[in-house]
MARNUFI-320478 format. One record per residue: residue in one letter; x, y, z of N, C-alpha, C in turn. Coordinates in steps of 0.05 Angstrom, whole numbers, plus 32768, in hexadecimal, padded with zeros to 4 digits. Atoms other than C-alpha are relative to their C-alpha. Layout:
<rs>
aXYZXYZXYZ...
</rs>
This chain:
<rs>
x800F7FFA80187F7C7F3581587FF67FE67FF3x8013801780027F717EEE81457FF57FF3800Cx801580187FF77F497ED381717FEA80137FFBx80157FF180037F107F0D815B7FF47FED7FE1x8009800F800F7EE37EEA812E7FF180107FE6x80097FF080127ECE7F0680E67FE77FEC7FF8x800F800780047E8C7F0880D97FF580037FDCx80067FF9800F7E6D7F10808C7FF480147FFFx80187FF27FFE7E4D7F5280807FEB80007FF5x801C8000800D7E057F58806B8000800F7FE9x800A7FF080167DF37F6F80247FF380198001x80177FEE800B7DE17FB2801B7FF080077FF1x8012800580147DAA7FB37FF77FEE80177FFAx80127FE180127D807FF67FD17FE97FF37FF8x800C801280187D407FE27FB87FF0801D7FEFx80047FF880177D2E7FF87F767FE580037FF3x801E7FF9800E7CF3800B7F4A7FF47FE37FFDx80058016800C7CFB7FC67F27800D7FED8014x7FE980127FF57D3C7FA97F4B80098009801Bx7FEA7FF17FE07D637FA87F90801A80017FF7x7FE38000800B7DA17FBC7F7F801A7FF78025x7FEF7FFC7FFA7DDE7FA97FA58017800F8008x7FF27FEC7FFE7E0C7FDD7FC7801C7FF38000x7FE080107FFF7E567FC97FAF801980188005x7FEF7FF180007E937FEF7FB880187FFC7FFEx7FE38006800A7ED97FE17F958017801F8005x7FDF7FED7FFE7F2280077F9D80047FF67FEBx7FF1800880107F4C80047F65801880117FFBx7FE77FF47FFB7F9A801C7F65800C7FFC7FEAx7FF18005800D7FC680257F34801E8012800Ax7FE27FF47FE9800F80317F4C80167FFD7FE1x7FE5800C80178056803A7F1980137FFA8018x7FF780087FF3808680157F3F802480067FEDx7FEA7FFC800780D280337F3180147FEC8004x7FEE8018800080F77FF27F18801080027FE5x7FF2800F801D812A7FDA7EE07FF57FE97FF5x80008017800681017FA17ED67FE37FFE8006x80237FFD7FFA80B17F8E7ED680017FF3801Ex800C800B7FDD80917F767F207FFF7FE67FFAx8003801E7FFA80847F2F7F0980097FF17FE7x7FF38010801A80B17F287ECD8024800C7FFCx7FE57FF5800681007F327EBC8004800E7FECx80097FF0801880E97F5F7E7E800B8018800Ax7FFA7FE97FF5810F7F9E7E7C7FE080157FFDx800C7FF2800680E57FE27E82800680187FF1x7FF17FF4800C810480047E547FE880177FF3x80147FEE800880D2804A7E44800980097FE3x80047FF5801B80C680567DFE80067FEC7FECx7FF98019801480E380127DE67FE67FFB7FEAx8010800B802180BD7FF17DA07FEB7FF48017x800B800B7FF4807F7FD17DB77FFD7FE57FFDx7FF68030800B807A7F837DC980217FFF8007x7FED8006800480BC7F8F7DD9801580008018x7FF480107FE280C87F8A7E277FF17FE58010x8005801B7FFD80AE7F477E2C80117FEC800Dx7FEB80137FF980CE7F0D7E547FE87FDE7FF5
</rs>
């Protein structure tokens, strides 16, 4: 698999009355991750705590 070589793909491109638009396309995930503790902090997660107030 690495010796296959990645190429850039070409812009898809629409064109427009005025403009060519750009064809983009994003993912976006949101996940709850069942911990005692945040992903990139030692802050408890304590549900319903005061706010401001699982902070590390």
């Amino acid at each position: 698999m690495l010796d296959q070589t990645f190429e850039t793909p070409k812009p898809k491109v629409i064109s427009g009355a005025k403009y060519d638009w750009e064809l983009v396309i994003g993912l976006e995930v949101h996940a709850q991750v069942s911990t005692n503790a945040k992903l990139f902090s030692g802050a408890s997660t304590t549900f319903g705590a005061e706010p401001n107030s699982n902070v590390a």
